[in-house]
C-alpha positions in Angstrom: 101.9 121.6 101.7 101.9 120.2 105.3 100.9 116.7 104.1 103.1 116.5 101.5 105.9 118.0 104.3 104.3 114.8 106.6 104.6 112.0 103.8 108.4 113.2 103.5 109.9 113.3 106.8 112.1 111.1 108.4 109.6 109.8 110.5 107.3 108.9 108.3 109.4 107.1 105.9 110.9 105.2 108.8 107.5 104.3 109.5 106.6 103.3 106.1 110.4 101.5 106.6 109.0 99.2 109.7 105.8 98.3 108.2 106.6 96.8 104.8 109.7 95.4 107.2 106.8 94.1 109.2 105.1 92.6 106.2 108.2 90.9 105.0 108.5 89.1 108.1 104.6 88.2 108.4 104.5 86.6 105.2 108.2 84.7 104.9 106.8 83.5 108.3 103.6 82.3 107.2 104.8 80.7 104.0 107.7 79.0 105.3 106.7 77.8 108.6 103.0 77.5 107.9 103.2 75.7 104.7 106.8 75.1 103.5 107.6 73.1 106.5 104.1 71.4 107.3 103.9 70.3 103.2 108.0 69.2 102.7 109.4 66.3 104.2 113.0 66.5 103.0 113.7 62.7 103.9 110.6 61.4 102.0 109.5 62.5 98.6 107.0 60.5 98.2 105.3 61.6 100.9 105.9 65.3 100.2 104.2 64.5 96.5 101.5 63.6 97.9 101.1 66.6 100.5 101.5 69.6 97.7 99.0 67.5 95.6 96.7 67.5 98.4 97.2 70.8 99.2 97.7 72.5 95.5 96.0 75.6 95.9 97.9 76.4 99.3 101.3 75.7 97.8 100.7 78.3 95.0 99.3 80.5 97.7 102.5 79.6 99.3 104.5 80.6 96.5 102.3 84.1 96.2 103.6 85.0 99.5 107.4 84.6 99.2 106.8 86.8 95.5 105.0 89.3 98.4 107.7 88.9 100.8 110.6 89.5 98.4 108.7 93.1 96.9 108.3 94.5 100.6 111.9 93.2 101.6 112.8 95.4 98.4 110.8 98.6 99.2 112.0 98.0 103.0 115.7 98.3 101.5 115.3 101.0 99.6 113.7 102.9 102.8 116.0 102.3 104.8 118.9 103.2 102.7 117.2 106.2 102.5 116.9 106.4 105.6 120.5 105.9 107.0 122.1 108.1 104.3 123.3 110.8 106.8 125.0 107.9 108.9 127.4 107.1 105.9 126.1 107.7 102.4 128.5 105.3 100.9 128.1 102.3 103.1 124.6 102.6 103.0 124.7 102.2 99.3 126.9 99.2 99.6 124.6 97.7 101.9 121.6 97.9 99.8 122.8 96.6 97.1 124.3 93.9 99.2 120.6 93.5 100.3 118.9 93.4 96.6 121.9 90.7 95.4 120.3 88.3 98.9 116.6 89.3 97.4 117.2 88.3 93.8 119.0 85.7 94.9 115.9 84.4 97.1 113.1 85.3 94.7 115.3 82.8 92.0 115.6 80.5 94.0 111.3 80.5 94.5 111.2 79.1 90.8 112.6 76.1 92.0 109.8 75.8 94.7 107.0 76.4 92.3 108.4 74.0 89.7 107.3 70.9 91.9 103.7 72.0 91.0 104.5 71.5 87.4 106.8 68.3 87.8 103.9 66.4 89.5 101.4 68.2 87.3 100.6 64.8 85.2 100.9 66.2 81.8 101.6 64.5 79.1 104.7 65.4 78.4 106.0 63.9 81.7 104.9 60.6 80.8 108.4 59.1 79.7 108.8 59.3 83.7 107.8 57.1 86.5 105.8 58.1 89.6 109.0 57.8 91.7 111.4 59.4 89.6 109.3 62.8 89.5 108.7 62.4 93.3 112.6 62.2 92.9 112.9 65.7 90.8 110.1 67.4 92.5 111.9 66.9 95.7 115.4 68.1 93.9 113.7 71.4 92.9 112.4 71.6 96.4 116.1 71.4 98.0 117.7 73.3 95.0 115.1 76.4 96.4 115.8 75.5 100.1 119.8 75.9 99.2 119.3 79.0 97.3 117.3 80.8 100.6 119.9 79.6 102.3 122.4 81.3 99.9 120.7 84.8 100.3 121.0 84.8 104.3 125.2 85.0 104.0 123.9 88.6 101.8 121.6 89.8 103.8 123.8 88.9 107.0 126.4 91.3 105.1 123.9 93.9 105.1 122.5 93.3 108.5 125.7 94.2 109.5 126.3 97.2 107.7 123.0 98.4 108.7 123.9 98.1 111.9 126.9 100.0 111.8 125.3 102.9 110.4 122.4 102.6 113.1 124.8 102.4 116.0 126.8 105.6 114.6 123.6 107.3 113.2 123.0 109.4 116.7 119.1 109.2 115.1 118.2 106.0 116.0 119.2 103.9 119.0 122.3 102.2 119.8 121.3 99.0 120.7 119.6 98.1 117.7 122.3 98.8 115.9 124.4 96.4 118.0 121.7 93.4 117.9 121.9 93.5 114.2 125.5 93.8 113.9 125.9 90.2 116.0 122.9 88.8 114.3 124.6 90.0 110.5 127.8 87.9 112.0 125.6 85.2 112.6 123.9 84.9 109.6 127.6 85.1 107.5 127.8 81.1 108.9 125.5 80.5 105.5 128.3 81.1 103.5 129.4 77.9 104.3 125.5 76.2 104.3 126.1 73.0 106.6 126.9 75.4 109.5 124.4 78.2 108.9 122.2 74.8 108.7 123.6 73.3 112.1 122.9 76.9 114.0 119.8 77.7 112.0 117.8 77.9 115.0 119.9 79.4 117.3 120.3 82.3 114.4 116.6 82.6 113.9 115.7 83.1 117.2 118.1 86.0 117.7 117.7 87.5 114.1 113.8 87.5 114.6 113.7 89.2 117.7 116.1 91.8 116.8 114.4 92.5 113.8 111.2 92.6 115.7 112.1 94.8 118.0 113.8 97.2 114.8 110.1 96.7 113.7 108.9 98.6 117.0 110.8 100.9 117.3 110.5 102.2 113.5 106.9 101.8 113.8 106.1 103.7 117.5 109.2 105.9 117.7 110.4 106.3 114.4 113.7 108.3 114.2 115.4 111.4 116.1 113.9 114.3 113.3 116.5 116.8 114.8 118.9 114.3 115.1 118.5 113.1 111.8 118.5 116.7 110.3 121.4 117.4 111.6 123.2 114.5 110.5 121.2 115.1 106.9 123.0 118.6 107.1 126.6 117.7 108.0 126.4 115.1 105.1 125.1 117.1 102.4 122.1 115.2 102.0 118.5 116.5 100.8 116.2 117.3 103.6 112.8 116.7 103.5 110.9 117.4 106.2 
């Protein structure tokens, strides 16, 4: 009974919350700035053929990781809405489904970045092309993906910043991390208009990843306020676990 009690509190799901958070990050990091960015060179496909041929089996372990990222972003999402029920049951909803609509709308977008595996394949059936012109689709596919993550951000920038409105009022969880994602959610809305989420891209990234980082910490030393968060749980009308 007291285990089960443990693996139901507040405190453990918001631990469970920071690390599959913490996995997310790890491997969207990995993928993208490890391989994505080292194997794609957006002004040269020929050149970019030639590295994700080289380098077949780390593309596709590439592609592995963003599938891996997208399923711990998911659970993430629906631990934290969890989570943040007793800070506004409604808007905690909205926001997760706000935050699934950016995750299906990212893991599409990964077909595209496979497909350049099976474009520059050489089977047969890709014969009636030349070498340039599937360099030429490969590296469509490839920007078609890149356009698509780029699409999800403006969503999950909606639900960073209805996260952190729910974190700054929750009472169980500090203030200030509900502020940093609030200004980095406003941030990341500059993707629903792509050339200037792409012009501050790294200005964004900076400040997003070390707000979520520090999220990240704090769910995973500190978890939440239990009495706090009880008490919240209470005046709500929401199930209490723990």
């Amino acid at each position: 009974m007291m285990e089960q009690r443990k693996e139901t509190s507040p405190r453990f799901r918001a631990r469970m919350a920071g690390l599959f958070y913490l996995i997310t990050m790890a491997t969207g990091i990995f993928a993208q700035g490890f391989v994505s960015n080292r194997l794609v060179v957006f002004g040269n496909s020929a050149v970019t053929a030639t590295n994700i041929l080289a380098h077949r089996s780390l593309f596709q372990w590439s592609f592995t990781l963003y599938l891996v990222e997208m399923t711990c972003q998911i659970v993430f999402i629906a631990l934290f809405y969890d989570l943040l029920k007793p800070a506004g049951r409604i808007v905690s909803l909205v926001a997760a489904f706000l935050g699934l609509a950016g995750c299906v709308i990212k893991t599409v977008s990964r077909l595209f970045y496979i497909a350049p595996l099976f474009v520059l394949g050489g089977a047969h059936y890709l014969s009636a092309f030349n070498a340039g012109q599937l360099q030429a689709l490969a590296m469509l596919f490839l920007k078609v993906n890149d356009r698509g993550a780029a699409i999800s951000l403006a969503f999950f920038g909606l639900y960073a910043l209805l996260t952190g409105y729910l974190v700054f009022r929750s009472t169980f969880l500090p203030r200030f991390l509900g502020v940093w994602s609030i200004l980095a959610g406003l941030g990341w809305l500059a993707f629903f208009y792509p050339p200037l989420g792409y012009r501050l891209f790294n200005y964004l990234a900076v400040f997003g990843f070390l707000g979520a980082f520090a999220l990240i910490l704090w769910l995973l030393i500190v978890g939440v306020n239990v009495q706090r968060w009880n008490e919240r749980a209470a005046a709500a009308g929401v199930a209490v676990h723990s």
